[in-house]
C-alpha positions in Angstrom: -18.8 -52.8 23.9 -17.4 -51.5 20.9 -14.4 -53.3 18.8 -13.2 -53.8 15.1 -14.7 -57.1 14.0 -14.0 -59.2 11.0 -15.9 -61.6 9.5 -14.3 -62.2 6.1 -10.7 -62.1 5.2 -9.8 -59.4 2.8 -8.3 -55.8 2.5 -9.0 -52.8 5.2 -12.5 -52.6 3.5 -13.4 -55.7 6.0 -12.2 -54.1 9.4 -15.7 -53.1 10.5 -16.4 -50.9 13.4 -19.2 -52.6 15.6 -21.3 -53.3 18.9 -20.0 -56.9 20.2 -20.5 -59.0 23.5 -18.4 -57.6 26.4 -15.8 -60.0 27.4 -15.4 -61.3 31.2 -12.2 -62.1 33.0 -11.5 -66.4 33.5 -9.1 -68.2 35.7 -5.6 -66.5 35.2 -6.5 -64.3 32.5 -6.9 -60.1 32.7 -10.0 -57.9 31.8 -7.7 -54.7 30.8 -10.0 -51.3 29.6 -8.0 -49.8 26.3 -7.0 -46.6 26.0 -4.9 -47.0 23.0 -3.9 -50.0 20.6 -0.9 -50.3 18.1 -1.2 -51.0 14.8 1.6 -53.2 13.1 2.4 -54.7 9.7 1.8 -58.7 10.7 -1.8 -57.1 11.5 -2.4 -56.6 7.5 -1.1 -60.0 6.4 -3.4 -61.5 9.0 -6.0 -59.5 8.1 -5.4 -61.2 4.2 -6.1 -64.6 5.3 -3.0 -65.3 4.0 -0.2 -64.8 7.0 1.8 -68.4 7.3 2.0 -67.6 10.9 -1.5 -67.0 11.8 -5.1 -67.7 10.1 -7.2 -66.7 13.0 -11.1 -68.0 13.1 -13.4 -65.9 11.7 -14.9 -63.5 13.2 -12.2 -61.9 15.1 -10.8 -59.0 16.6 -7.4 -57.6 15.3 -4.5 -56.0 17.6 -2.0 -57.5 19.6 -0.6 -54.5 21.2 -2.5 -52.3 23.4 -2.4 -50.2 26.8 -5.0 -49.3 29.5 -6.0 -49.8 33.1 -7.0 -53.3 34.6 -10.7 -53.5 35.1 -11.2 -57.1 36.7 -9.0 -60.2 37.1 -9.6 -64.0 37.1 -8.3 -66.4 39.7 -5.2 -67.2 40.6 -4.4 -64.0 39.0 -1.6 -62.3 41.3 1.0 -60.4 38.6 -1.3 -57.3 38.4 -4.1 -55.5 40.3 -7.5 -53.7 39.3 -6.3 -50.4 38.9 -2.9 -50.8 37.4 -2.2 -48.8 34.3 -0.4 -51.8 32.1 0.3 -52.3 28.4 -0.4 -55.9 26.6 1.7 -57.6 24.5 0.4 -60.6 22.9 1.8 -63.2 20.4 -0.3 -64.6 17.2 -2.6 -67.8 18.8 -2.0 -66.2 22.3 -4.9 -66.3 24.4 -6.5 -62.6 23.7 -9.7 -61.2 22.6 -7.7 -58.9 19.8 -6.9 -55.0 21.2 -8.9 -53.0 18.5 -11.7 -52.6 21.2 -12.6 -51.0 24.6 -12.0 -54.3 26.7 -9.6 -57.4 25.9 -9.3 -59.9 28.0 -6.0 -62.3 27.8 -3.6 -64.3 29.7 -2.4 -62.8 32.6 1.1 -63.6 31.7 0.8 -60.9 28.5 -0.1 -58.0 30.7 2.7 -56.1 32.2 3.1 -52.8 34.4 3.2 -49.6 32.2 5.1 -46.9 34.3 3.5 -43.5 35.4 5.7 -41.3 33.0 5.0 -43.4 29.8 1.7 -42.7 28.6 -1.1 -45.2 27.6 -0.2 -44.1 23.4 3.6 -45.3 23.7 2.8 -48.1 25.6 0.6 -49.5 22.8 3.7 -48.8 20.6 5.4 -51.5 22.9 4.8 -55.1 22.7 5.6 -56.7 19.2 7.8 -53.1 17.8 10.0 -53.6 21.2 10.3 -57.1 21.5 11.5 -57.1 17.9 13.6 -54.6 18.2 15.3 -56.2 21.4 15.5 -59.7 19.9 17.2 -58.8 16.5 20.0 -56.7 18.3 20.4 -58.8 21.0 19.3 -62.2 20.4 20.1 -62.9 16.6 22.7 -60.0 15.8 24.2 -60.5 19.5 25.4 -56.5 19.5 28.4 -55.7 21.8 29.2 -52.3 23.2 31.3 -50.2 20.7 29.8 -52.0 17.5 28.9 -49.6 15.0 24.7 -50.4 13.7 23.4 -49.4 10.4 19.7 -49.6 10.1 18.4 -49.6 7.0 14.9 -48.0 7.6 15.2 -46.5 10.6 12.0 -44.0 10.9 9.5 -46.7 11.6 7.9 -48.2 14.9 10.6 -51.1 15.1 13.9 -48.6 13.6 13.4 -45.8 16.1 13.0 -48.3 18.8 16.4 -50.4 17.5 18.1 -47.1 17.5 17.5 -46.3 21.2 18.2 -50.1 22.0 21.2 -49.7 20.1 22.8 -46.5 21.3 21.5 -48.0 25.2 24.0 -50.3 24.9 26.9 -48.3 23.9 26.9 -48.9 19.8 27.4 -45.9 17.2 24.0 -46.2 15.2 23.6 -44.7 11.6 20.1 -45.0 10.7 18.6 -44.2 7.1 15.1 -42.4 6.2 13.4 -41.4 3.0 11.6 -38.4 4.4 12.8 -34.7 6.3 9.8 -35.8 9.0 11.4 -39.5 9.3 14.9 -38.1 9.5 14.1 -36.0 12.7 12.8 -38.9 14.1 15.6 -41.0 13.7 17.4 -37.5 15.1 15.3 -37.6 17.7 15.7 -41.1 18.9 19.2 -41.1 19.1 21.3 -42.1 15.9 24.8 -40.8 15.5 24.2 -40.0 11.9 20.8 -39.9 9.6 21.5 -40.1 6.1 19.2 -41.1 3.1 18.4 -45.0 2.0 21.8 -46.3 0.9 22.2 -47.1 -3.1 24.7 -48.7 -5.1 26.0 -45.1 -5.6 26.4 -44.0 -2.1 28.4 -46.6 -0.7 31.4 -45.2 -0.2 29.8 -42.2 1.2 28.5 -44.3 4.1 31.6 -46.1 4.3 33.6 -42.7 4.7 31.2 -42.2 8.0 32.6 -45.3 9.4 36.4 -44.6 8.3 36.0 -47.2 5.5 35.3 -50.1 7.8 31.8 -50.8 7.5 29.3 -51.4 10.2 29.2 -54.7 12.0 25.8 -54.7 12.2 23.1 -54.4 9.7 19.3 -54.3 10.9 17.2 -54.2 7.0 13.7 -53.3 6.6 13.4 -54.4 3.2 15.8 -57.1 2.2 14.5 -57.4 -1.5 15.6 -54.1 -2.2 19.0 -53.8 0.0 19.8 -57.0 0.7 22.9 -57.2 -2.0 24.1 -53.6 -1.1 23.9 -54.8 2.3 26.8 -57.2 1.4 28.9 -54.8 -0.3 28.4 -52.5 3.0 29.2 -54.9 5.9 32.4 -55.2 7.8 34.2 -58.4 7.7 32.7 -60.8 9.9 29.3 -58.7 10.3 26.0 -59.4 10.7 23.0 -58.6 8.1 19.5 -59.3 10.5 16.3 -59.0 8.2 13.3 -57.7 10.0 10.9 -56.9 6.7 11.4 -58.2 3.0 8.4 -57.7 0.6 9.1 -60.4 -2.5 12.4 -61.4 -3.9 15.9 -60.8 -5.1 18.8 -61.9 -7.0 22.1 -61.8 -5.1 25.7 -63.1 -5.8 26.6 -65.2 -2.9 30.2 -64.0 -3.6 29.8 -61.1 -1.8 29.1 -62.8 1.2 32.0 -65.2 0.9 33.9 -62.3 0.5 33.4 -60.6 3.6 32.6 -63.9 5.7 29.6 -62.2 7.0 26.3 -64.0 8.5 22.5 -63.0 6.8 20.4 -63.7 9.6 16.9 -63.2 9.6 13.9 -63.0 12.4 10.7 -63.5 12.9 9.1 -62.8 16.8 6.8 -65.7 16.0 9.4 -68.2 16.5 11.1 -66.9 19.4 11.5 -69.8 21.8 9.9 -69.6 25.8 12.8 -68.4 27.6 13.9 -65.8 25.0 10.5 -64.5 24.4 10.7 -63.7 28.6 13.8 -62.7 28.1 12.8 -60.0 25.7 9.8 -58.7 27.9 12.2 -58.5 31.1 14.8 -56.3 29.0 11.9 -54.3 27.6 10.7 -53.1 30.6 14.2 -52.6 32.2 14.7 -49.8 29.8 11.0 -48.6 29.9 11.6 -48.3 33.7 15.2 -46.4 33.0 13.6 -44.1 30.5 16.5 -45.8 27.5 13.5 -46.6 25.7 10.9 -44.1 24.8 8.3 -45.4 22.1 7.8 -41.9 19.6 4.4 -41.9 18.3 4.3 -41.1 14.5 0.3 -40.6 14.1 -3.1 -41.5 16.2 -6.2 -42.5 14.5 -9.7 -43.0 16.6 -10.8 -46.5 16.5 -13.1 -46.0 13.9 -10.8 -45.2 11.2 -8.7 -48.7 11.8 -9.4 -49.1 8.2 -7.3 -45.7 7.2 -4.2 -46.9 8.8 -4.2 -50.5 7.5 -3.9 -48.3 4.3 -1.1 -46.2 5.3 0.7 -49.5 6.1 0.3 -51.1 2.9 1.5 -47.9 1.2 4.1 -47.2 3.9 3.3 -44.1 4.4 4.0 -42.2 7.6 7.0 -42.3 10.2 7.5 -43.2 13.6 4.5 -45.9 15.2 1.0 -45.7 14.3 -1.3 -46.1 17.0 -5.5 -46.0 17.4 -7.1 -43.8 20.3 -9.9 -45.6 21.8 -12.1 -43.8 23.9 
């Protein structure tokens, strides 16, 4: 079969698009046939060599996200059937032969029933975007009904998925994007207001969306940038969740004393058993109920893997990034 090998850890120069052995279906595990896989950030750091949450063993096969229909299944296997149209979500040093390829085969336990409205592209845009998304509102920022959410980067594959989580349960969600294309997005998915990236100078504007109050919650995308206008943006008593930071920052810890707020940060890696189900089981509740509705920035074919590793890197592009496998 065909799939995206690696044998050396690198840049997107070493994704190679090759012939490898076909993989079989073992006790309790799932032989699913791809349609479509997702492509997300942790993907490039493992791809470095460098990720502290994952060194795989070379060679391997990238992805962790992916849709398609069930083609076989191992013993003992009774949570799906062949035929079922099902997306996988996998965790780093799960058992799974990586989603950049025609076949994977995994654990039954990370396969899970993709319903007939939701096609096989936004259901690879499930998995690690929507679990993150569910466990930073709802299991480290705790949201409650009525809260008011300000996501700082709201136009990519996790932020469009917070804001319909968000505005699901009843919060007033302002969302930021750089872009006119990234701004309909965040339109699109819900958000109350879509503004520009928030700057020392803009403050107060936001703050006069929210009648001077601040929002109580704060999901940021990239914490070395934000991180201190985050504090001088919060309500009293609020909550700042980091999702995505790319080096570091100077802060005055004042700012937090002053408004008594909590920097929290998350990481789906280290999400313990019950709250990792927990996350799946509210993920496909709002699947099911149509709340959550992955939007698909851009599809690549298979073959040009190596083209959106590159986008990633250089952030460019809005919404989720997924590859089309035929």
């Amino acid at each position: 079969m065909k799939a995206i090998q690696v044998t050396q850890f690198g840049g997107p120069e070493k994704l190679v698009f090759t012939d490898v052995e076909d993989v079989v279906a073992g006790k309790r595990e799932v032989c699913v046939r791809l349609f479509a896989a997702g492509i997300n950030p942790s993907d490039t750091y493992t791809l470095s060599g460098t990720y502290s949450f994952c060194t795989p063993q070379l060679p391997y096969t990238p992805g962790l996200d992916g849709a398609g229909i069930v083609e076989s299944i191992g013993e003992e296997v009774t949570n799906v059937r062949i035929g079922d149209r099902v997306f996988i979500a996998s965790l780093m040093r799960s058992n799974s032969t990586g989603t950049f390829a025609q076949k994977i085969v995994c654990d039954a336990t990370l396969v899970h029933p993709l319903p007939d409205h939701v096609s096989f592209e936004q259901g690879a845009a499930l998995g690690v975007p929507a679990l993150t998304a569910y466990r930073v509102l709802f299991q480290r920022a705790c949201l409650k009904p009525g809260q008011t959410v300000f996501i700082h980067g709201a136009s990519g594959g996790v932020g469009l998925q917070v804001v319909q989580m968000a505005k699901s349960h009843g919060a007033k969600v302002i969302g930021t994007a750089s872009k006119p294309e990234g701004k309909k997005m965040v339109q699109q998915a819900g958000a109350d207001f879509v503004i520009d990236h928030v700057t020392e100078e803009t403050i107060d504007d936001v703050l006069a969306l929210m009648d001077e109050k601040g929002p109580d919650v704060i999901i940021e995308f990239l914490a070395n940038k934000n991180l201190e206008t985050d504090l001088k943006l919060i309500a009293p008593i609020g909550k700042i969740v980091i999702v995505g930071n790319r080096g570091s920052i100077e802060i005055n810890p004042r700012f937090a004393m002053e408004k008594e707020c909590d920097i929290l940060a998350t990481a789906l890696w280290n999400a313990p058993k019950e709250e990792y189900e927990q996350s799946i089981q509210g993920v496909i509740a709002m699947l099911t109920s149509g709340t959550l509705r992955p939007i698909i920035g851009e599809t690549l074919p298979l073959q040009k893997v190596s083209q959106g590793f590159e986008q990633l890197e250089k952030s460019i592009g809005n919404g989720k990034l997924v590859l089309k496998i035929n």
